[in-house]
C-alpha atoms as an extended CHARMM CRD file, in Angstrom:
* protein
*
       178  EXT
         1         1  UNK       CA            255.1580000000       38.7650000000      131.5400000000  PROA      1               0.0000000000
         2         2  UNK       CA            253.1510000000       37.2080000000      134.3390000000  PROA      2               0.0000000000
         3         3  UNK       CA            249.7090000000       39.2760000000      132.8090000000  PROA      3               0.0000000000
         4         4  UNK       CA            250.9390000000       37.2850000000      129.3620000000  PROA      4               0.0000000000
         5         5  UNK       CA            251.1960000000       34.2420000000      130.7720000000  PROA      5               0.0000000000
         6         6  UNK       CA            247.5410000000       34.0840000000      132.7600000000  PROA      6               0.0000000000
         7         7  UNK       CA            246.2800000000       35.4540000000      129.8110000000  PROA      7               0.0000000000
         8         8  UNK       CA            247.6230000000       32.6150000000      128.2770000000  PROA      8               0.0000000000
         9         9  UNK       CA            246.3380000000       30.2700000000      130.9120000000  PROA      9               0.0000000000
        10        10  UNK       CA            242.6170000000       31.5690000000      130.8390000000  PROA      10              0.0000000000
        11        11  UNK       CA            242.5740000000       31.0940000000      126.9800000000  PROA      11              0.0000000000
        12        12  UNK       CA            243.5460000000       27.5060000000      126.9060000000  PROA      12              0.0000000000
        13        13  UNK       CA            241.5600000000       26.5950000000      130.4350000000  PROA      13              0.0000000000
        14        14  UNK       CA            238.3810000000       27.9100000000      128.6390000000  PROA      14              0.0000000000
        15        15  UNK       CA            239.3380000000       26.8560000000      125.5050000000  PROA      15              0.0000000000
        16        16  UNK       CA            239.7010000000       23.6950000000      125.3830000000  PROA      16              0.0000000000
        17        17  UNK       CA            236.9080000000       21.6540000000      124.0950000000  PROA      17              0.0000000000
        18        18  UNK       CA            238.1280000000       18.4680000000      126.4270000000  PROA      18              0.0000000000
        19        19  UNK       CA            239.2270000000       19.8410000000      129.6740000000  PROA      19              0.0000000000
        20        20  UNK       CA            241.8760000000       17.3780000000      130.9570000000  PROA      20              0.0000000000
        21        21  UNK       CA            242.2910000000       16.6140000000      134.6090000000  PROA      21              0.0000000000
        22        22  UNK       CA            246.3330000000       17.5620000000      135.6500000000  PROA      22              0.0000000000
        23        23  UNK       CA            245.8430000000       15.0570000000      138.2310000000  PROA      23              0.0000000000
        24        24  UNK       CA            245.6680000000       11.9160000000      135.7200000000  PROA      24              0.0000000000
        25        25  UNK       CA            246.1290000000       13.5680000000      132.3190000000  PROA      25              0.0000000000
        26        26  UNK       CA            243.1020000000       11.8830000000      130.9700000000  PROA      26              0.0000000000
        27        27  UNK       CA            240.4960000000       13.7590000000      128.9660000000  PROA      27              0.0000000000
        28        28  UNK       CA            236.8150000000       14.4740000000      130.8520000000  PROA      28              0.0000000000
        29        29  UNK       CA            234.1940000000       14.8310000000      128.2740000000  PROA      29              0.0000000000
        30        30  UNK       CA            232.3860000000       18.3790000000      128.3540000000  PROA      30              0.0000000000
        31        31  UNK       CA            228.8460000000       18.0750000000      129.7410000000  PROA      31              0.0000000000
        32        32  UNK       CA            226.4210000000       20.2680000000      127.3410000000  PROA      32              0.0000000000
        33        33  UNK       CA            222.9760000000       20.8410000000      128.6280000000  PROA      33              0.0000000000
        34        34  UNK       CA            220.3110000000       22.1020000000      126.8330000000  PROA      34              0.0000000000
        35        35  UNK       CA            218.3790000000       25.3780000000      127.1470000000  PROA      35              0.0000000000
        36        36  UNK       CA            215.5550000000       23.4250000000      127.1400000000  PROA      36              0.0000000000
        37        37  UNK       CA            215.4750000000       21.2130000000      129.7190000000  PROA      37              0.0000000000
        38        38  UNK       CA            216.3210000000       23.7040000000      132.1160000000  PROA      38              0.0000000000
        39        39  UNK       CA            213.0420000000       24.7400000000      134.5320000000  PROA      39              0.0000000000
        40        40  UNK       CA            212.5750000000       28.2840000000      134.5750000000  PROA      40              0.0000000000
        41        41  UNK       CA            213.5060000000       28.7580000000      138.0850000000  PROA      41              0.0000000000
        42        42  UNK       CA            216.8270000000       27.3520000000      137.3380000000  PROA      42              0.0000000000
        43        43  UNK       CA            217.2690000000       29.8540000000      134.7750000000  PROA      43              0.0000000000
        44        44  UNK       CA            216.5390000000       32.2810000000      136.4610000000  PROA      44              0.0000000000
        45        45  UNK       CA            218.7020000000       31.1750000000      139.2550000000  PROA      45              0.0000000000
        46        46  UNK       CA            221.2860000000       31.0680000000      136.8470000000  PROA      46              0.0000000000
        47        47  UNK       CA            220.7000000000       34.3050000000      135.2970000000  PROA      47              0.0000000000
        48        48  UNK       CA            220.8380000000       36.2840000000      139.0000000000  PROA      48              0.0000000000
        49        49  UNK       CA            224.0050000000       34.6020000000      139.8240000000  PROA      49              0.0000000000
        50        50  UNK       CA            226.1250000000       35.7010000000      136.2530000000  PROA      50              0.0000000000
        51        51  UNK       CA            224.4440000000       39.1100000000      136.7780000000  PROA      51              0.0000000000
        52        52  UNK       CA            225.5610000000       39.4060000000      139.6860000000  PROA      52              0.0000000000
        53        53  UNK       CA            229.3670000000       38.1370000000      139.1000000000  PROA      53              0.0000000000
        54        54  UNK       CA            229.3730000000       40.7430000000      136.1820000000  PROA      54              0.0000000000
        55        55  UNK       CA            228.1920000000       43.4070000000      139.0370000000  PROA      55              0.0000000000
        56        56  UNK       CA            230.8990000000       42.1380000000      141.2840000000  PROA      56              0.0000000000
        57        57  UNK       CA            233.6130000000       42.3220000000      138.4520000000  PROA      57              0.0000000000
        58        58  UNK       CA            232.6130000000       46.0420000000      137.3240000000  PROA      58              0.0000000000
        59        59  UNK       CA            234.0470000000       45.9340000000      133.9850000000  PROA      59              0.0000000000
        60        60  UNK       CA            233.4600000000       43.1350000000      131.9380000000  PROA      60              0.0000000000
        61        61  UNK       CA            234.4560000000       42.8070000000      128.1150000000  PROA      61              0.0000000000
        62        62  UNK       CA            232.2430000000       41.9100000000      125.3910000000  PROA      62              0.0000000000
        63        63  UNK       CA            233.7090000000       40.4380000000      122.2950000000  PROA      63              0.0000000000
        64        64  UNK       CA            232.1760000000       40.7580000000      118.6680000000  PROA      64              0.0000000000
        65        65  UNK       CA            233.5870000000       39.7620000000      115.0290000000  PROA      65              0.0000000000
        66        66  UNK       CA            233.8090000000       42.3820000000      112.2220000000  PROA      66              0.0000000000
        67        67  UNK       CA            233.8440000000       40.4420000000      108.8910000000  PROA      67              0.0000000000
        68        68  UNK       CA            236.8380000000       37.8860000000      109.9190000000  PROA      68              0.0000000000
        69        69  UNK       CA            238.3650000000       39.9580000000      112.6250000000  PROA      69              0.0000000000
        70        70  UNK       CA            237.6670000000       39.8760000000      116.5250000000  PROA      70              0.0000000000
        71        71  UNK       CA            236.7700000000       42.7080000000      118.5340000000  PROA      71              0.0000000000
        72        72  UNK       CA            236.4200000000       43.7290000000      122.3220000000  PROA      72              0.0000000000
        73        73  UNK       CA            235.3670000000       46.5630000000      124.1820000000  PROA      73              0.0000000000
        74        74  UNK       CA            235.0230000000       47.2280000000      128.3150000000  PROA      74              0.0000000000
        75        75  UNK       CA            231.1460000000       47.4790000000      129.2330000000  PROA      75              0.0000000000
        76        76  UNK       CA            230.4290000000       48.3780000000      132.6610000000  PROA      76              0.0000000000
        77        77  UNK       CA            226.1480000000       47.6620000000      133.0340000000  PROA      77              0.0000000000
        78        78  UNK       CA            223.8380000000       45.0610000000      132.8650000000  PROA      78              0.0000000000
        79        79  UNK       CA            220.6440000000       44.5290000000      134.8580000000  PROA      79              0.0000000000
        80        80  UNK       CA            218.1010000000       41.8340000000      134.5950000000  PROA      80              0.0000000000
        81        81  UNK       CA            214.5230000000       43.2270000000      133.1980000000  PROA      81              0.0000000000
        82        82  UNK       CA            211.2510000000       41.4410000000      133.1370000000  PROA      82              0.0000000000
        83        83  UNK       CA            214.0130000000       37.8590000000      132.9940000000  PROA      83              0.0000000000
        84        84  UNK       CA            216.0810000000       38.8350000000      130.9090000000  PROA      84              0.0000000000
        85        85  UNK       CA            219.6480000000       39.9510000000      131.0370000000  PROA      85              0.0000000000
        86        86  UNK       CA            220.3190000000       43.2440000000      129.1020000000  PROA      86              0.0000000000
        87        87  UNK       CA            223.5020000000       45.3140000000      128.2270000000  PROA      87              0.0000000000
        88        88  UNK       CA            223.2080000000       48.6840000000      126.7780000000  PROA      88              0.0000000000
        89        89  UNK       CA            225.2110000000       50.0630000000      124.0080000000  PROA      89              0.0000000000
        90        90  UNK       CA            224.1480000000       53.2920000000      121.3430000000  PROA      90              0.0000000000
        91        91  UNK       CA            223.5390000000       52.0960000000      118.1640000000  PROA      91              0.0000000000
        92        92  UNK       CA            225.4920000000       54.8540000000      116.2880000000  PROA      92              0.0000000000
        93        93  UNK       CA            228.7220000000       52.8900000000      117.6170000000  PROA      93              0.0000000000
        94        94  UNK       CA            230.3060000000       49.9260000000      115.8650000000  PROA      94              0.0000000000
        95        95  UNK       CA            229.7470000000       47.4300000000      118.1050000000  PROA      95              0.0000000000
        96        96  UNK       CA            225.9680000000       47.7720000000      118.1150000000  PROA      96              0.0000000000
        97        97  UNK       CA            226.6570000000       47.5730000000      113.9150000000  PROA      97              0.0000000000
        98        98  UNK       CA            228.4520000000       44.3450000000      114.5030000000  PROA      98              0.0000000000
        99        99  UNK       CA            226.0160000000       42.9710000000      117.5060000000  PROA      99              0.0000000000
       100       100  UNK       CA            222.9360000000       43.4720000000      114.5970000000  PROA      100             0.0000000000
       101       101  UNK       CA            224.8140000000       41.5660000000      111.7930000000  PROA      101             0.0000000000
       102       102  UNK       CA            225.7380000000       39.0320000000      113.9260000000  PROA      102             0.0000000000
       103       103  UNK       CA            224.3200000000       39.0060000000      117.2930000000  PROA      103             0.0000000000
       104       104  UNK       CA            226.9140000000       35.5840000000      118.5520000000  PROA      104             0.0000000000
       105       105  UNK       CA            228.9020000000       37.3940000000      121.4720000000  PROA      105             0.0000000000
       106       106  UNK       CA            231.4890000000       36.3510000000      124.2800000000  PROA      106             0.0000000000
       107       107  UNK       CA            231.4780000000       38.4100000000      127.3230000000  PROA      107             0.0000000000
       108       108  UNK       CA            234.5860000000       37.9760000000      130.1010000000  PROA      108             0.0000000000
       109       109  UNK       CA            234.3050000000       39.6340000000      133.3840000000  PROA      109             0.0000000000
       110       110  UNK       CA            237.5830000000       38.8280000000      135.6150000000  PROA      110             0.0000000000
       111       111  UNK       CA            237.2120000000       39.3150000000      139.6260000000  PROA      111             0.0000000000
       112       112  UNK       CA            239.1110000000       41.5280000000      141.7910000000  PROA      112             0.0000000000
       113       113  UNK       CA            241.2820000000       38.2890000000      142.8410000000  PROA      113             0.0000000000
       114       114  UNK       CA            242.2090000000       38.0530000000      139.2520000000  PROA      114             0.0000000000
       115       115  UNK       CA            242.3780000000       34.6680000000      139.7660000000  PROA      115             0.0000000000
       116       116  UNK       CA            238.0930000000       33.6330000000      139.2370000000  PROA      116             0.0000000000
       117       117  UNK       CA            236.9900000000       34.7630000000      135.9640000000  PROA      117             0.0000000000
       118       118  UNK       CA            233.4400000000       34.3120000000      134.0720000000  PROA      118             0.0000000000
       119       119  UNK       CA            233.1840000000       33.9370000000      130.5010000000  PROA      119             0.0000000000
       120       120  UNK       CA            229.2250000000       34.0480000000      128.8470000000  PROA      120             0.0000000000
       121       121  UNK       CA            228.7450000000       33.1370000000      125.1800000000  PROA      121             0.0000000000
       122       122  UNK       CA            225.2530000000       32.9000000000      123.7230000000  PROA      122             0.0000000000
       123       123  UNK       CA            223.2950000000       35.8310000000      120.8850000000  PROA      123             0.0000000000
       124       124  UNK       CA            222.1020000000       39.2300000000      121.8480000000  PROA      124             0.0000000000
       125       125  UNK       CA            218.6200000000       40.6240000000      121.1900000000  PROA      125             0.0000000000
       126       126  UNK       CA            217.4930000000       44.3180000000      120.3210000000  PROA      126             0.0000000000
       127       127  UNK       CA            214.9980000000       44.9760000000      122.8550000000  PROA      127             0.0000000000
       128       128  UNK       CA            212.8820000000       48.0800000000      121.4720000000  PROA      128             0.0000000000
       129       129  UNK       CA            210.6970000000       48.5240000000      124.2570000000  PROA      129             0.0000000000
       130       130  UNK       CA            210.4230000000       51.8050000000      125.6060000000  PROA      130             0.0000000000
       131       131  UNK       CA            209.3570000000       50.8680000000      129.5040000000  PROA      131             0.0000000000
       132       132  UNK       CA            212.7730000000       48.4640000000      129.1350000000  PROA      132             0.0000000000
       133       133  UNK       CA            214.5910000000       51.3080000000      128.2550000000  PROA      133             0.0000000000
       134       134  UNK       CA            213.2360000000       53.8390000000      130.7390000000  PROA      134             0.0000000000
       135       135  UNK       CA            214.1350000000       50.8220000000      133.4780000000  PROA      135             0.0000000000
       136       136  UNK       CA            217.6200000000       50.1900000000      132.2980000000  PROA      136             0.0000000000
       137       137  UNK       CA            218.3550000000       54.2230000000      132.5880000000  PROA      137             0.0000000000
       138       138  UNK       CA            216.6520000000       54.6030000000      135.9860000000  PROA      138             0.0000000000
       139       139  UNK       CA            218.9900000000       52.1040000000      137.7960000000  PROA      139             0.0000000000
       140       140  UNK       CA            221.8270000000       53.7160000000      135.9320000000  PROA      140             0.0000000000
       141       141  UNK       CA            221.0060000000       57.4050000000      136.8160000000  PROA      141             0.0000000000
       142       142  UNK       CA            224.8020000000       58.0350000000      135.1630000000  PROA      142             0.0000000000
       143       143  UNK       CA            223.7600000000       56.7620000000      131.8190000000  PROA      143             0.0000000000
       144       144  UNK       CA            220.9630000000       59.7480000000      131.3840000000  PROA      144             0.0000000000
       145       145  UNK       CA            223.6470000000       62.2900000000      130.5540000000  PROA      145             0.0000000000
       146       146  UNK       CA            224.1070000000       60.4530000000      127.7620000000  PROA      146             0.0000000000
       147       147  UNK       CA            220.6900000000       58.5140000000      126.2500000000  PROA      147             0.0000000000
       148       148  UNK       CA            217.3100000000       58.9250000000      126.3440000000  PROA      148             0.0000000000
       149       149  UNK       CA            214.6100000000       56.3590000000      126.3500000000  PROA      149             0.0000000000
       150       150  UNK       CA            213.2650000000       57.4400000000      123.1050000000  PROA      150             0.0000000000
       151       151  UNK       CA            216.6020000000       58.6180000000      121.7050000000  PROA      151             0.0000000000
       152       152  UNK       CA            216.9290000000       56.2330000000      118.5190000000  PROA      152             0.0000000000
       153       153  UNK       CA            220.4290000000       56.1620000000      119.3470000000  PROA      153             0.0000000000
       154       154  UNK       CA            220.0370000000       53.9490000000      122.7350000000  PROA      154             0.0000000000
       155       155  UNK       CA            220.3680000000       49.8430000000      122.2220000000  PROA      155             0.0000000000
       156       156  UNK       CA            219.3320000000       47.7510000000      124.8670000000  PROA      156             0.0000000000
       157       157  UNK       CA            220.5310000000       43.9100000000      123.8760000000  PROA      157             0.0000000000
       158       158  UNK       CA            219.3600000000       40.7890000000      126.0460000000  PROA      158             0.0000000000
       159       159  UNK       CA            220.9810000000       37.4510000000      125.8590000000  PROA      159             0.0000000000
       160       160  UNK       CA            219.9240000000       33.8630000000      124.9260000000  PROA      160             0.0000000000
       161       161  UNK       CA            220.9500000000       30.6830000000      124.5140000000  PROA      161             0.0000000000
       162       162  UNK       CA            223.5130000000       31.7340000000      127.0020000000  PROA      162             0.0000000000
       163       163  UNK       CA            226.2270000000       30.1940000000      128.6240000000  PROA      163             0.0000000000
       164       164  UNK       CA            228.2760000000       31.1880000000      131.0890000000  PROA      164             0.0000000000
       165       165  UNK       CA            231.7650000000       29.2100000000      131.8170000000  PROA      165             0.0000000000
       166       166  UNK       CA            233.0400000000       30.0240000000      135.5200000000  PROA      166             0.0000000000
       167       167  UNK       CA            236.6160000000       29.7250000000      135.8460000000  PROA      167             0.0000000000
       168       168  UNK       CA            239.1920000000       29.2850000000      138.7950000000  PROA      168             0.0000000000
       169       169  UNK       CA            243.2670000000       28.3900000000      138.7090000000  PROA      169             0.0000000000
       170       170  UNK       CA            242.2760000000       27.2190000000      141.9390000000  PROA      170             0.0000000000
       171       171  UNK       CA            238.8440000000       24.7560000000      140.6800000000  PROA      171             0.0000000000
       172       172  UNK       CA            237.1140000000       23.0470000000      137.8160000000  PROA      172             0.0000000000
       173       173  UNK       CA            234.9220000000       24.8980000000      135.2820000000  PROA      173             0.0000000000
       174       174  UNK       CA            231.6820000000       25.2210000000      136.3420000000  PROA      174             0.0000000000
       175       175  UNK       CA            229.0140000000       25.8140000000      133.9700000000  PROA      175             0.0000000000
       176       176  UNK       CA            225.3630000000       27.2730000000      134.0920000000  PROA      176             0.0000000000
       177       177  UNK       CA            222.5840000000       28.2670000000      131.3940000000  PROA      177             0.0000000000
       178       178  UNK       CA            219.6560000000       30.3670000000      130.8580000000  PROA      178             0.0000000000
């Protein structure tokens, strides 16, 4: 029951379009800032410090849609590759069939604590590249068993237009993007 009920808690926290402040129970208007007015060493700032949450987290869960229906599945690596941040997926599975029709994802990554969670929304890219590939697989030797760089079954999917929502029973949202 208590799992149910801060699952229940994290949905409507990060949820709700107009936070509101238990303190005065008045509505604070959501701050939205633009991709592109964000330097490129804020970016990448921002990009190192969600990779490295997910890192700290282990797991983290990436959400697709299937037609009308919502769909999530555990992931366990990303890594950051020539500035971009990349998950890895084989594209014989259906979530690399729903990631290509419609590349809009959510990912949520929960610490330890289980109290701090992360959750990044923003549209995954295919990354063919073979030297990306060959990168992503030599810092995760444990992956090889199972893909090759030239495998035509190995996805490698960075993420723009990204947003990533940090969360806290204990603090306000904080937001960054990249």
């Amino acid at each position: 029951m208590l799992f149910v009920s801060a699952s229940l808690f994290v949905w409507v926290a990060c949820t709700t379009p107009n936070s509101v402040d238990v303190n005065t129970q008045e509505p604070q208007q959501e701050v939205v800032v633009s991709n592109d007015t964000i330097s490129p060493q804020e970016k990448n700032k921002n990009m190192e410090e969600v990779q490295a949450y997910l890192k700290e987290c282990g797991a983290f869960f990436v959400a697709t849609v299937d037609g009308d229906q919502p769909r999530v599945r555990p992931f366990g690596v990303s890594e950051i590759i020539d500035g971009r941040l990349y998950i890895m997926t084989g594209k014989v599975k259906d979530v690399y069939k729903q990631m290509a029709a419609n590349g809009k994802v959510e990912i949520c990554a929960i610490k330890p604590s289980r109290s701090e969670w992360m959750r990044l929304s923003g549209t995954l890219v295919n990354d063919e590249t073979l030297a990306v590939k060959e990168e992503f697989l030599n810092r995760n030797e444990s992956l090889k068993s199972m893909y090759k760089a030239d495998d035509n079954n190995m996805a490698v999917l960075y993420i723009t237009n990204a947003t990533a929502r940090f969360c806290s029973f204990m603090a306000p949202e904080r937001r960054v993007n990249f």
